[in-house]
PDB file of N, CA, C and O in Angstrom:
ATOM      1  N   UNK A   1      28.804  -3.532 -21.266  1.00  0.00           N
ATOM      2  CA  UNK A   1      27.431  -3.937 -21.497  1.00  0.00           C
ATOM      3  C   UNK A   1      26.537  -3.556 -20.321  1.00  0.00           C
ATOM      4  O   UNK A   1      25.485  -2.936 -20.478  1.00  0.00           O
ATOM      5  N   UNK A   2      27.091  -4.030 -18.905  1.00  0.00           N
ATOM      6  CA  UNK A   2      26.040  -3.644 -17.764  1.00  0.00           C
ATOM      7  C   UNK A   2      26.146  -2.174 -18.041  1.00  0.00           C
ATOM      8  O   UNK A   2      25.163  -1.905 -18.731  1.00  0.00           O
ATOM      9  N   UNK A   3      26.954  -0.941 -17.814  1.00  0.00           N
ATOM     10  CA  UNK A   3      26.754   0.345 -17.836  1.00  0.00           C
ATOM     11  C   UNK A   3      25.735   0.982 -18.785  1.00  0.00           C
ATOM     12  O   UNK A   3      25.171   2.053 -18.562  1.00  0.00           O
ATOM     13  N   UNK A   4      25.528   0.086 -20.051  1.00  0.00           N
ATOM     14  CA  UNK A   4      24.199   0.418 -20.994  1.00  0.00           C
ATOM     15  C   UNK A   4      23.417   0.424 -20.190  1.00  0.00           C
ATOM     16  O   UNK A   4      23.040   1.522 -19.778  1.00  0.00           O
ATOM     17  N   UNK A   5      22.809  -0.883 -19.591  1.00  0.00           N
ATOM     18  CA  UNK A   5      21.803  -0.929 -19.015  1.00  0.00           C
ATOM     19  C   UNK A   5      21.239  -0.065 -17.699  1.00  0.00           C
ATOM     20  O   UNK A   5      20.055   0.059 -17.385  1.00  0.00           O
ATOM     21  N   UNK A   6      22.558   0.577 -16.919  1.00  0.00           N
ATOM     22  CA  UNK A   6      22.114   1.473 -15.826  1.00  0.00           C
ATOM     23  C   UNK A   6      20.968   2.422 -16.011  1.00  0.00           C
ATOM     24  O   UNK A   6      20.051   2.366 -15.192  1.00  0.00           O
ATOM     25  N   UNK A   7      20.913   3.322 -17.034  1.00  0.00           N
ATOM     26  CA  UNK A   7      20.004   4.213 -17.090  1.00  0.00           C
ATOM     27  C   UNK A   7      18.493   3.802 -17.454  1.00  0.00           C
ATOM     28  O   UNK A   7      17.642   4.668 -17.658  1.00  0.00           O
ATOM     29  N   UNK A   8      18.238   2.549 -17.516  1.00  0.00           N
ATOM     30  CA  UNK A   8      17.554   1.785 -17.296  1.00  0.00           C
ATOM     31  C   UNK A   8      16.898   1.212 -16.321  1.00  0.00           C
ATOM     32  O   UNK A   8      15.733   0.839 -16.458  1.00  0.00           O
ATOM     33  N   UNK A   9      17.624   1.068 -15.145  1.00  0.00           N
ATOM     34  CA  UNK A   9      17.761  -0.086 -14.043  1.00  0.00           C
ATOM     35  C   UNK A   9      16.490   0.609 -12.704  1.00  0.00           C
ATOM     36  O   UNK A   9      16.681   1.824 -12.640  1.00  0.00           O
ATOM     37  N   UNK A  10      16.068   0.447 -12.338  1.00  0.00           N
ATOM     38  CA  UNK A  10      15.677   0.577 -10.756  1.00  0.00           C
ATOM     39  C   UNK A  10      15.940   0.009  -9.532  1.00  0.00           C
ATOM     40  O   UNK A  10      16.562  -1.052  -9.591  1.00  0.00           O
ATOM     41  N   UNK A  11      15.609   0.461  -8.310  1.00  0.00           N
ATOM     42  CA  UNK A  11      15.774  -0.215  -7.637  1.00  0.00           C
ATOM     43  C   UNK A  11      14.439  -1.262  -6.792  1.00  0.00           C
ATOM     44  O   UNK A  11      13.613  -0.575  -6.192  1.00  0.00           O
ATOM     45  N   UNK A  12      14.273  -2.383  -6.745  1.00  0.00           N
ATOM     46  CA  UNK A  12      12.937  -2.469  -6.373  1.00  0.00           C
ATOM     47  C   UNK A  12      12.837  -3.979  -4.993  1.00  0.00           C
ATOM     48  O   UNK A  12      13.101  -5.168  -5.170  1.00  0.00           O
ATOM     49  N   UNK A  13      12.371  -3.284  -3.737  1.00  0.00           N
ATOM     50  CA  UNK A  13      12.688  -3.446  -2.455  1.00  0.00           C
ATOM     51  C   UNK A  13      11.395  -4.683  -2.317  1.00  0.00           C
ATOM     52  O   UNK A  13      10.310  -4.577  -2.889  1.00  0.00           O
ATOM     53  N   UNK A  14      11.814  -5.887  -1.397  1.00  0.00           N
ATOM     54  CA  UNK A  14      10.529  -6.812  -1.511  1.00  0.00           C
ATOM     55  C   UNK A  14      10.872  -7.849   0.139  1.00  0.00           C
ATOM     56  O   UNK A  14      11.351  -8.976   0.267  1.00  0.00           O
ATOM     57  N   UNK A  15      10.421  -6.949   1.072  1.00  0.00           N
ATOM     58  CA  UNK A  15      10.573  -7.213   2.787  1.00  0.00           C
ATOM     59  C   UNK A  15       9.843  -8.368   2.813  1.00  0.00           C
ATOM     60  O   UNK A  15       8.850  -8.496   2.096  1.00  0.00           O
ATOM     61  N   UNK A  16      10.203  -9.185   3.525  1.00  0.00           N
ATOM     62  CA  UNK A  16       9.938 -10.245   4.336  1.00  0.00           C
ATOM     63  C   UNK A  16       9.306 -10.454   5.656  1.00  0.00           C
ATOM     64  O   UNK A  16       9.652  -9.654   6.525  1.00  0.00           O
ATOM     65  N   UNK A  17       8.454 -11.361   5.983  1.00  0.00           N
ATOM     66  CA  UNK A  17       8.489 -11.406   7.289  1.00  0.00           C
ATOM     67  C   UNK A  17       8.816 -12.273   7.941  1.00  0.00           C
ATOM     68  O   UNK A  17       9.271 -13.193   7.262  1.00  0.00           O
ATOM     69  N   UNK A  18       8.811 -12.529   9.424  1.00  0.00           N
ATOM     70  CA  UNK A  18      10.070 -13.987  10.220  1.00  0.00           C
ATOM     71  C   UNK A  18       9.946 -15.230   9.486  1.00  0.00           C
ATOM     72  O   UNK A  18      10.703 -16.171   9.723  1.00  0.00           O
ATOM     73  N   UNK A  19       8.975 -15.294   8.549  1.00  0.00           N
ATOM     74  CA  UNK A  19       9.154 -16.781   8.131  1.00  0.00           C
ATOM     75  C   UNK A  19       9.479 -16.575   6.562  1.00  0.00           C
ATOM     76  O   UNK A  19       9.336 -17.506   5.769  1.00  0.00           O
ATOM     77  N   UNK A  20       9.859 -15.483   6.223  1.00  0.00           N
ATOM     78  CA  UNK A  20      10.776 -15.153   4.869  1.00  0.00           C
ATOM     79  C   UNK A  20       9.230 -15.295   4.026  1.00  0.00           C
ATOM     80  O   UNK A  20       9.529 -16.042   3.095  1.00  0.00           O
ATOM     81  N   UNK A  21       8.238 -15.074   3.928  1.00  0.00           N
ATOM     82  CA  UNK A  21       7.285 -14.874   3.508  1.00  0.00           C
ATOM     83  C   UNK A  21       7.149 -12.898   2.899  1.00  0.00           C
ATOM     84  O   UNK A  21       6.886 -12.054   3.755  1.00  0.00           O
ATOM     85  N   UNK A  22       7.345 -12.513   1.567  1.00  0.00           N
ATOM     86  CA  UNK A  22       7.079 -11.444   1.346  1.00  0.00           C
ATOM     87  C   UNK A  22       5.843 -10.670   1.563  1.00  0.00           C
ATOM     88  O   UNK A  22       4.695 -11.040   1.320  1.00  0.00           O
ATOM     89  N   UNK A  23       6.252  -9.497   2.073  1.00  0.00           N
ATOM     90  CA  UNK A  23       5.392  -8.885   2.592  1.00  0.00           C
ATOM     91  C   UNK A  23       4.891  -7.707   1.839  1.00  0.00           C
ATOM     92  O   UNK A  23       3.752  -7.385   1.501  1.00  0.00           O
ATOM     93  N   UNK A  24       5.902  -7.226   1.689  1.00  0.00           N
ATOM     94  CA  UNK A  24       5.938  -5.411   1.342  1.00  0.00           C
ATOM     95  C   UNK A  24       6.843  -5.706  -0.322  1.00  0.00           C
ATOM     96  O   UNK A  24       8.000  -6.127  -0.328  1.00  0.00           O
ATOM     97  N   UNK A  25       6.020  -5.380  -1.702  1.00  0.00           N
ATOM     98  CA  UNK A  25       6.763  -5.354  -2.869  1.00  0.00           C
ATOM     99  C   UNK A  25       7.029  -4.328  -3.534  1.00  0.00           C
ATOM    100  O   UNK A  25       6.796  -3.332  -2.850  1.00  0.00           O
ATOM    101  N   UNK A  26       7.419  -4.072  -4.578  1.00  0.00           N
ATOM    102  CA  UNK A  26       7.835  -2.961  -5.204  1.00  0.00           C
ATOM    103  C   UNK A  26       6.887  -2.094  -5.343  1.00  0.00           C
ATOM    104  O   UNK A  26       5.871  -2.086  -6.038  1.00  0.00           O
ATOM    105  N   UNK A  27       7.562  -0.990  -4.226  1.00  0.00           N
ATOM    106  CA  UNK A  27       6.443   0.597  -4.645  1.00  0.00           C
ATOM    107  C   UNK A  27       6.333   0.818  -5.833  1.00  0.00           C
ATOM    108  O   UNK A  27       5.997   2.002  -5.870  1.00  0.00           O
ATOM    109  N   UNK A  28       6.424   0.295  -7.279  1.00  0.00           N
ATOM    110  CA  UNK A  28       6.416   0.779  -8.426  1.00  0.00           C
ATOM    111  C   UNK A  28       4.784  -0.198  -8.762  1.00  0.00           C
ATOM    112  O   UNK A  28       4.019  -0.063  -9.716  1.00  0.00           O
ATOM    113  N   UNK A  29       4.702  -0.990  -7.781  1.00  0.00           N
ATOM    114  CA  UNK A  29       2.839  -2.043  -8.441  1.00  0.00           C
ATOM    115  C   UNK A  29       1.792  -1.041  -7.677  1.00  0.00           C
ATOM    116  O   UNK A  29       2.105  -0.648  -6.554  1.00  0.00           O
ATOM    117  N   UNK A  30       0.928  -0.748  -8.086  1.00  0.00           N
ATOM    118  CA  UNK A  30       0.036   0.085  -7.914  1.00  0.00           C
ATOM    119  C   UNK A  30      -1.345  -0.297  -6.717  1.00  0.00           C
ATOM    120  O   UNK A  30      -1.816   0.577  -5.990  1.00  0.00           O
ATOM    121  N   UNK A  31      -1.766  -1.550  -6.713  1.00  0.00           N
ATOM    122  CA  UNK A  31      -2.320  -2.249  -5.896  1.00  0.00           C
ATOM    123  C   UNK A  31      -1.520  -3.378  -5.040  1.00  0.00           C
ATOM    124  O   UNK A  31      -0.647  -4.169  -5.398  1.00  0.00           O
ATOM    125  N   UNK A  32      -2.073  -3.183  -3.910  1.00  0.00           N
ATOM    126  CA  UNK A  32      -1.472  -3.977  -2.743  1.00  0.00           C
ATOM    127  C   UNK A  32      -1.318  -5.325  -2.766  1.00  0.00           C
ATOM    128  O   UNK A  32      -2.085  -6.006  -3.446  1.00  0.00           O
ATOM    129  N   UNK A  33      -0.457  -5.811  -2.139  1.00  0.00           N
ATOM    130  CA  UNK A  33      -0.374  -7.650  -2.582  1.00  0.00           C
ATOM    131  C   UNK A  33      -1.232  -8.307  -1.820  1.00  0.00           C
ATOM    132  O   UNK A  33      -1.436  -7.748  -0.743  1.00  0.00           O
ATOM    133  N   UNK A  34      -1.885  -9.429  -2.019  1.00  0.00           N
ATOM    134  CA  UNK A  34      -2.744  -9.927  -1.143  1.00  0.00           C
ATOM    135  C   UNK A  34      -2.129  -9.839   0.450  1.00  0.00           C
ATOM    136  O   UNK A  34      -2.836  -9.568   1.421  1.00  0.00           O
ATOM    137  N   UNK A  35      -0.452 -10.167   0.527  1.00  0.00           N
ATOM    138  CA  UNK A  35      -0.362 -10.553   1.754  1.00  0.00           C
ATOM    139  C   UNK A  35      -0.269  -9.008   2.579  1.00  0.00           C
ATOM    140  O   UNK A  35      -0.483  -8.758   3.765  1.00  0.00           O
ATOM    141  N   UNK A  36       0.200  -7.957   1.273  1.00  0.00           N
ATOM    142  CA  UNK A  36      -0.226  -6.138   2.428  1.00  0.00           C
ATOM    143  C   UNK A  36      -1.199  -6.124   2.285  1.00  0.00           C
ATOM    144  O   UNK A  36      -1.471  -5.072   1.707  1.00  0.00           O
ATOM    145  N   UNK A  37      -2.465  -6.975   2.545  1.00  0.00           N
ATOM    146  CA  UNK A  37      -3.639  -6.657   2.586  1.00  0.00           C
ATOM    147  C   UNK A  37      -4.407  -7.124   3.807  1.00  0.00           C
ATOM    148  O   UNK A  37      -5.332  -6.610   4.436  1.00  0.00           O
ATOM    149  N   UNK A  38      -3.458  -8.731   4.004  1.00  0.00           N
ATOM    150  CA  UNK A  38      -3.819  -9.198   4.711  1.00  0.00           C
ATOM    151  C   UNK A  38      -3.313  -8.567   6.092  1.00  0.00           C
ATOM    152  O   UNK A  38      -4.157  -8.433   6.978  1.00  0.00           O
ATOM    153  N   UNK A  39      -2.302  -8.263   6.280  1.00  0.00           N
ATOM    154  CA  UNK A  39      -1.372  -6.814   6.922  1.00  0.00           C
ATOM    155  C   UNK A  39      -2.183  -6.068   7.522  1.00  0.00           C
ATOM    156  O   UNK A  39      -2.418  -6.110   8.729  1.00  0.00           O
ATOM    157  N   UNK A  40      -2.753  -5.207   6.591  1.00  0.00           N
ATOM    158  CA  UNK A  40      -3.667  -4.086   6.791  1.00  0.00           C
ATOM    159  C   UNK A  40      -4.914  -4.547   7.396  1.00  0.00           C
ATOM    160  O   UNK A  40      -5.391  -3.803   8.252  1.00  0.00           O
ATOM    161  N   UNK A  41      -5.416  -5.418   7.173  1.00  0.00           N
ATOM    162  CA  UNK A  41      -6.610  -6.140   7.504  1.00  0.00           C
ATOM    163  C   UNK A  41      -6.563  -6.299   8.976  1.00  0.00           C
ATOM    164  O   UNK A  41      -7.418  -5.907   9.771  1.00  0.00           O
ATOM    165  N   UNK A  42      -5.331  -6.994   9.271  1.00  0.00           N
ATOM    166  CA  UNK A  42      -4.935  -7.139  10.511  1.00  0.00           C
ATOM    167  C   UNK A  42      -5.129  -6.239  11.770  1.00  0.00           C
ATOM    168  O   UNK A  42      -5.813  -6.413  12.778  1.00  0.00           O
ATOM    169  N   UNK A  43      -4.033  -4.882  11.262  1.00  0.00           N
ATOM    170  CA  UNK A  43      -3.308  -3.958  11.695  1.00  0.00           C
ATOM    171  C   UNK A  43      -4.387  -2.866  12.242  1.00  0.00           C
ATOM    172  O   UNK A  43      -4.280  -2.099  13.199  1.00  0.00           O
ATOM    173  N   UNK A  44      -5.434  -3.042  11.347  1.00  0.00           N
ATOM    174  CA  UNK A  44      -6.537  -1.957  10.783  1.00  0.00           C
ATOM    175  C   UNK A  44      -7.956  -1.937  10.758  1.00  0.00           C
ATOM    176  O   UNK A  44      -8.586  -1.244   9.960  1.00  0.00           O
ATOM    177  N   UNK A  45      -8.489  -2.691  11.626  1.00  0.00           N
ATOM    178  CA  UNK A  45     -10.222  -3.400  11.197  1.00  0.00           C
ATOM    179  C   UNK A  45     -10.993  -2.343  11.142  1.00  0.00           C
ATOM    180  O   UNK A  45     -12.145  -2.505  10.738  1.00  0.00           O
ATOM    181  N   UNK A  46     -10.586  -1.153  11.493  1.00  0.00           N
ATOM    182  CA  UNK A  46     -11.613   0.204  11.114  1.00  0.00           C
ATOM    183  C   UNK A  46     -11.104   1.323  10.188  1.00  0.00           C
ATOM    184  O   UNK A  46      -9.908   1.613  10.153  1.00  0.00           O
ATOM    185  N   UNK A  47     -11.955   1.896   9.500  1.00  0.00           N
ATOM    186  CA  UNK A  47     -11.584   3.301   8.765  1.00  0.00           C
ATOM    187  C   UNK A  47     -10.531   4.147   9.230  1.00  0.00           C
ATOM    188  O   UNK A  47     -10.939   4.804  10.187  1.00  0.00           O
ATOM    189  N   UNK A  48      -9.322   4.404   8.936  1.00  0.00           N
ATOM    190  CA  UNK A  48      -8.319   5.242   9.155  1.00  0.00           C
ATOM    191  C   UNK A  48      -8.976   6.222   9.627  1.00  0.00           C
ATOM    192  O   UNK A  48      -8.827   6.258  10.848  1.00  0.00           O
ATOM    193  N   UNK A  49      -9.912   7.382   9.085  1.00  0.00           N
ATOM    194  CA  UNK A  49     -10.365   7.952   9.377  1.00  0.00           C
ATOM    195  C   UNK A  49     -10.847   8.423  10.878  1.00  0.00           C
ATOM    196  O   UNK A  49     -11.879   7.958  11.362  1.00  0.00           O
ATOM    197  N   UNK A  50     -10.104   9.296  11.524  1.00  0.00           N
ATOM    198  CA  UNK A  50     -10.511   9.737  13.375  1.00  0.00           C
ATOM    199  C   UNK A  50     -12.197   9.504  13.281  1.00  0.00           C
ATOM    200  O   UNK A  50     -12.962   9.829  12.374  1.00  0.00           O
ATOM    201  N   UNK A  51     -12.380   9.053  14.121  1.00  0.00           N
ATOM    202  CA  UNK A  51     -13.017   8.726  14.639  1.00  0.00           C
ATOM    203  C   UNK A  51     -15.178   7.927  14.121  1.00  0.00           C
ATOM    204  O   UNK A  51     -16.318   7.957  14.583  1.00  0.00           O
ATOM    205  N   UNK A  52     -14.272   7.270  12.726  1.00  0.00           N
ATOM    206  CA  UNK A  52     -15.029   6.858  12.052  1.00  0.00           C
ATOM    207  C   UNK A  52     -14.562   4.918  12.520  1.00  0.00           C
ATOM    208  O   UNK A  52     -13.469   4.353  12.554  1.00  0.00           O
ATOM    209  N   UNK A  53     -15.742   4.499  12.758  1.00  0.00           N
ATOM    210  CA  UNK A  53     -16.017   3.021  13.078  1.00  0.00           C
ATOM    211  C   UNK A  53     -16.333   1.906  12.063  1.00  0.00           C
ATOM    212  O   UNK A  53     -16.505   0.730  12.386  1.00  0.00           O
ATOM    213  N   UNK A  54     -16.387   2.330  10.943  1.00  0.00           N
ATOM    214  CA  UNK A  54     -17.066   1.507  10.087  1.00  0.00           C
ATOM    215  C   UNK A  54     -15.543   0.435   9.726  1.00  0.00           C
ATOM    216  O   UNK A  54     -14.455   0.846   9.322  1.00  0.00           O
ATOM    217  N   UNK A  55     -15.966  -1.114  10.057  1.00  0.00           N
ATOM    218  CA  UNK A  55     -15.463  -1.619   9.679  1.00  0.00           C
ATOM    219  C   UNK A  55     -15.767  -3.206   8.447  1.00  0.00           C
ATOM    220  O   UNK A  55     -15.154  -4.273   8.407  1.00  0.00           O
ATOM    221  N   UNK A  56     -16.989  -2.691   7.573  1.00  0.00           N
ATOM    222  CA  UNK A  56     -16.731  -3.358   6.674  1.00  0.00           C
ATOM    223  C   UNK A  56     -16.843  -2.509   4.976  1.00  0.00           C
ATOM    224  O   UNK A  56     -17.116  -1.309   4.980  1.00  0.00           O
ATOM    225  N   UNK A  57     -16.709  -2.934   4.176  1.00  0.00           N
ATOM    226  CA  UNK A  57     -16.705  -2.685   3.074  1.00  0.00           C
ATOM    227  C   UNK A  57     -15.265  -1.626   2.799  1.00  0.00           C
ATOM    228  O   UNK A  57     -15.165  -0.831   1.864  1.00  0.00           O
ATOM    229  N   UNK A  58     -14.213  -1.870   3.892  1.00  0.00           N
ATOM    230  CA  UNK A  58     -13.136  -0.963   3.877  1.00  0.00           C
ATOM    231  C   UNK A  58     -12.103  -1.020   2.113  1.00  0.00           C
ATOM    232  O   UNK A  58     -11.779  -2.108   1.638  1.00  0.00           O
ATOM    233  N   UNK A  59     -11.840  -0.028   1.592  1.00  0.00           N
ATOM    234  CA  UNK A  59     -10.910   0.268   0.540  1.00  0.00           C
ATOM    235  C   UNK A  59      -9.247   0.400   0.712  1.00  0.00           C
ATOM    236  O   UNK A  59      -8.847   1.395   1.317  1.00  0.00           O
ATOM    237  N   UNK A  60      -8.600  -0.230   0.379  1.00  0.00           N
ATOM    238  CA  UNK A  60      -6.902   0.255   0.910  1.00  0.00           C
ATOM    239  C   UNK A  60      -6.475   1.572  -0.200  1.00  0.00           C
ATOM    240  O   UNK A  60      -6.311   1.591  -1.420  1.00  0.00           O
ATOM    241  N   UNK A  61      -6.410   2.389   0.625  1.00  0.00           N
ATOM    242  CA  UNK A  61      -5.698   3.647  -0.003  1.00  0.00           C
ATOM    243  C   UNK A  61      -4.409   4.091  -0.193  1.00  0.00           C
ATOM    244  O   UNK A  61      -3.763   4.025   0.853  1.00  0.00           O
ATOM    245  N   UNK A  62      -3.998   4.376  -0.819  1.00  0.00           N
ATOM    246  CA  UNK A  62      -2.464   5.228  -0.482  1.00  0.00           C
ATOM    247  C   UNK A  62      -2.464   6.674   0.148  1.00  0.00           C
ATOM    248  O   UNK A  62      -3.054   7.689  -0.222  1.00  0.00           O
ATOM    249  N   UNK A  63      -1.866   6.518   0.903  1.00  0.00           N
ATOM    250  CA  UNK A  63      -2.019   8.073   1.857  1.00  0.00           C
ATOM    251  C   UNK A  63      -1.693   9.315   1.342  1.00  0.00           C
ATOM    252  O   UNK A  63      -2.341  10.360   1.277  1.00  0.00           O
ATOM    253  N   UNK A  64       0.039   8.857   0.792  1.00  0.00           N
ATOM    254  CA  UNK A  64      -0.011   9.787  -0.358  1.00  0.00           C
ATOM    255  C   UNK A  64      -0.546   9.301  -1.971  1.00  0.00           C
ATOM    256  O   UNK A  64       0.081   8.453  -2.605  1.00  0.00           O
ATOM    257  N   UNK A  65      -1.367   9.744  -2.328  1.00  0.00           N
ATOM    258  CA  UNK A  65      -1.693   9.321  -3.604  1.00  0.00           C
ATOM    259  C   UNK A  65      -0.640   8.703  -4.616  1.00  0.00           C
ATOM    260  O   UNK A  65       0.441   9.282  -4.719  1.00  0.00           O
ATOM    261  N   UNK A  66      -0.879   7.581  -5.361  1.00  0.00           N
ATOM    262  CA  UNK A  66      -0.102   7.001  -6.175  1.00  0.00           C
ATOM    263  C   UNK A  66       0.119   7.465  -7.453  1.00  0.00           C
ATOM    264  O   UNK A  66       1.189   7.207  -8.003  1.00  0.00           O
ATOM    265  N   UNK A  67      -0.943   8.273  -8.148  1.00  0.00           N
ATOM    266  CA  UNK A  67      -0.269   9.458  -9.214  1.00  0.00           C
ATOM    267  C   UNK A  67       0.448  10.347  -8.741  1.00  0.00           C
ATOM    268  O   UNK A  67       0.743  11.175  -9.604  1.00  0.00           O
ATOM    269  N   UNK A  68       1.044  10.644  -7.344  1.00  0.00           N
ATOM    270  CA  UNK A  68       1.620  11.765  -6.891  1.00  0.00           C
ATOM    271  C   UNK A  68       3.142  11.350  -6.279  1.00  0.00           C
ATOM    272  O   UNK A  68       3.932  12.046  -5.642  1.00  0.00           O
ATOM    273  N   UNK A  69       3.245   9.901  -6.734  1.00  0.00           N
ATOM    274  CA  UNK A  69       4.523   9.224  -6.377  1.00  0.00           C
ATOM    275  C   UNK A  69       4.366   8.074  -5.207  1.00  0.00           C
ATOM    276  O   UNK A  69       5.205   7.186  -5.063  1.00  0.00           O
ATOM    277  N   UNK A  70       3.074   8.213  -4.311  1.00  0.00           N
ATOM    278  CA  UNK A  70       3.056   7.498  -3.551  1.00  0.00           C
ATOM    279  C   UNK A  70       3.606   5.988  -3.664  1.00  0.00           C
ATOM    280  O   UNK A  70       3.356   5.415  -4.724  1.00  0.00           O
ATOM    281  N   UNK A  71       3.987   5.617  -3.147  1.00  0.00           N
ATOM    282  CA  UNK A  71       4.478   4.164  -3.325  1.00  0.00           C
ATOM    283  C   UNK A  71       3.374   3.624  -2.468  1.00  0.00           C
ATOM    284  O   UNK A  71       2.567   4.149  -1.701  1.00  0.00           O
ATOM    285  N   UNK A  72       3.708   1.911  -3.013  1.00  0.00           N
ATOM    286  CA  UNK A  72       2.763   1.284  -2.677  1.00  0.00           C
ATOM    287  C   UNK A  72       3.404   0.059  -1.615  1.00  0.00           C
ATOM    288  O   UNK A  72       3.500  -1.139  -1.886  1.00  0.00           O
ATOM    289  N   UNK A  73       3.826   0.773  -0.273  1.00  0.00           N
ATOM    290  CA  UNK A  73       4.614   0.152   0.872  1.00  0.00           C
ATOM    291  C   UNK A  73       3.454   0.461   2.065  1.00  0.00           C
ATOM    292  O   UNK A  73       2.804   1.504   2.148  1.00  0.00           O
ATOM    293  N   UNK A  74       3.348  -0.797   3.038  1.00  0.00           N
ATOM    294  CA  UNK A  74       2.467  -0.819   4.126  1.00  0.00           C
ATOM    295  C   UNK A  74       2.668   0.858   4.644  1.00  0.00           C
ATOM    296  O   UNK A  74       1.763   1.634   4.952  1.00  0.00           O
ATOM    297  N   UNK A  75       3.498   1.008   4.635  1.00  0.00           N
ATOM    298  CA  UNK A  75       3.484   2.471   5.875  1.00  0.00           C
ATOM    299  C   UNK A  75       2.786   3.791   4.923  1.00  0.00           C
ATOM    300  O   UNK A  75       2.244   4.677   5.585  1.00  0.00           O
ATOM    301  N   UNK A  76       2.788   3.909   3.696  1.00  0.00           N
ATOM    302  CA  UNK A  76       1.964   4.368   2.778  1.00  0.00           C
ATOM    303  C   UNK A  76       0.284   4.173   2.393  1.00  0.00           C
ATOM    304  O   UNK A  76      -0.529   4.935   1.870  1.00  0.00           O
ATOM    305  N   UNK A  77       0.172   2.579   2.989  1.00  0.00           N
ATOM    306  CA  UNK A  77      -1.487   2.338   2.611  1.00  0.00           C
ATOM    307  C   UNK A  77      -2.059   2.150   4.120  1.00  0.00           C
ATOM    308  O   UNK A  77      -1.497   1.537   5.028  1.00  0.00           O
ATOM    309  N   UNK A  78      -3.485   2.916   4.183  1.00  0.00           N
ATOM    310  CA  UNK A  78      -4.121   2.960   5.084  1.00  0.00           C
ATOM    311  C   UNK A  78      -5.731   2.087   4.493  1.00  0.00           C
ATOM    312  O   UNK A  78      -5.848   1.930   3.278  1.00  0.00           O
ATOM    313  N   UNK A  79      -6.461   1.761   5.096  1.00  0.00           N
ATOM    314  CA  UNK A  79      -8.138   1.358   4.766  1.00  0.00           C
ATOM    315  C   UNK A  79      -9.055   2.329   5.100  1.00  0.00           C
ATOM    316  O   UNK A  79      -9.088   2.723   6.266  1.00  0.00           O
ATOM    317  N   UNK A  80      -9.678   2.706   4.415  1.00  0.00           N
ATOM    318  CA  UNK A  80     -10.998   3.956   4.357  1.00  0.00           C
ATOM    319  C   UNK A  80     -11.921   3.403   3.802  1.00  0.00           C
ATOM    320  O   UNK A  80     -11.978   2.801   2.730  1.00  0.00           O
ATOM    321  N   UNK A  81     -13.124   3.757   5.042  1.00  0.00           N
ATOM    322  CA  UNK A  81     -14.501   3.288   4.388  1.00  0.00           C
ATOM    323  C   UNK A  81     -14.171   3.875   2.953  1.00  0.00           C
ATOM    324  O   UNK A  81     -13.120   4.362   2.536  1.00  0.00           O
ATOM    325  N   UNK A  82     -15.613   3.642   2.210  1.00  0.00           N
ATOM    326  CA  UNK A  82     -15.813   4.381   0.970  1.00  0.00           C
ATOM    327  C   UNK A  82     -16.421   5.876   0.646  1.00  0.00           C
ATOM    328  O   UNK A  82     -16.204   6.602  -0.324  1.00  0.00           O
ATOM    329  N   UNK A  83     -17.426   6.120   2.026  1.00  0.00           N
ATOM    330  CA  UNK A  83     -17.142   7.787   1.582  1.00  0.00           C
ATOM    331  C   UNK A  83     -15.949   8.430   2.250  1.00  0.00           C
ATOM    332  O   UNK A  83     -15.690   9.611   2.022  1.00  0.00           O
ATOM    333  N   UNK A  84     -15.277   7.762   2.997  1.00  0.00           N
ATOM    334  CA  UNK A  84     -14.497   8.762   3.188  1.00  0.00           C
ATOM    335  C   UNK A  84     -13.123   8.970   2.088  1.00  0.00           C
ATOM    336  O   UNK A  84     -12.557  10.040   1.865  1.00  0.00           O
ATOM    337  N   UNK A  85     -12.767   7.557   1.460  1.00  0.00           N
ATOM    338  CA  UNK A  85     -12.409   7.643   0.388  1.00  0.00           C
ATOM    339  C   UNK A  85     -12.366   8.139  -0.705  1.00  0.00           C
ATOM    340  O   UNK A  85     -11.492   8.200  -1.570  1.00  0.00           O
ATOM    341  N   UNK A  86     -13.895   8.684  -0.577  1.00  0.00           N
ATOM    342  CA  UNK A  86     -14.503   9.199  -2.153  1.00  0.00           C
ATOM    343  C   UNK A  86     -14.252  10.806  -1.565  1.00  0.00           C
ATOM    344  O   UNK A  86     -14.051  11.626  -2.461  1.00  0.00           O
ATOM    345  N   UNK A  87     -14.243  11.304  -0.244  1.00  0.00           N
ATOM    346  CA  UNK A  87     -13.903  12.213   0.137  1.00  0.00           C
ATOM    347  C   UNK A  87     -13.051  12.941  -0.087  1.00  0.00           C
ATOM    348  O   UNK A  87     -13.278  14.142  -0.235  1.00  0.00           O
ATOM    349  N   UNK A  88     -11.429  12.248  -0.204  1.00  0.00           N
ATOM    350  CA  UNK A  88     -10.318  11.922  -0.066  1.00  0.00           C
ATOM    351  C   UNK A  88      -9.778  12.300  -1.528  1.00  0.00           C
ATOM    352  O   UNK A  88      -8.705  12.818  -1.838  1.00  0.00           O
ATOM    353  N   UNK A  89     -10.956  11.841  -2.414  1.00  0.00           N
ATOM    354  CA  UNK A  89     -10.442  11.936  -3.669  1.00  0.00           C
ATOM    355  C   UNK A  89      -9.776  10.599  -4.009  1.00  0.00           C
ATOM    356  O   UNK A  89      -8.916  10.508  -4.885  1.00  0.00           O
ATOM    357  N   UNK A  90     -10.108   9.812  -3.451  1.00  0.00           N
ATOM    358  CA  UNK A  90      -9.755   8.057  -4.179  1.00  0.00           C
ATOM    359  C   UNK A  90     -10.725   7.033  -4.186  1.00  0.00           C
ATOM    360  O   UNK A  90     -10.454   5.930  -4.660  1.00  0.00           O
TER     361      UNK A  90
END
């Protein structure tokens, strides 16, 4: 019965942080979880973008694009103002 189901199955990864609080969920959800947001928020208060300052109205992006396989794991999403986003093609 389980071997039916293999070709089915994925694998789907959901990190923690020191207080067992999830952090990072399955690259297969397309938007970030509140708490990789709060992450990024953190990590990130300005536009990814060299040497662009703008730090409000920031967008979380996927670096590699998420129609292109990108997963949706902190080390994958960056924050970009919005033109540079729209730049970017996201």
């Amino acid at each position: 019965a389980v071997a039916g189901l293999i070709d089915h199955a994925f694998i789907s990864l959901l990190l923690h942080d020191t207080e067992r609080r999830p952090i990072d969920a399955s690259p297969r959800r397309r938007h970030p979880t509140r708490r990789q947001q709060r992450v990024l928020d953190a990590r990130q208060p300005d536009c990814a973008e060299p040497g662009c300052t703008a730090r409000t109205l920031l967008q979380y992006d996927h670096i590699v694009p998420y129609p292109k396989g990108g997963p949706t794991i902190l080390t994958n999403l960056q924050r970009l103002c919005g033109p540079h986003n729209r730049q970017k093609g996201g």
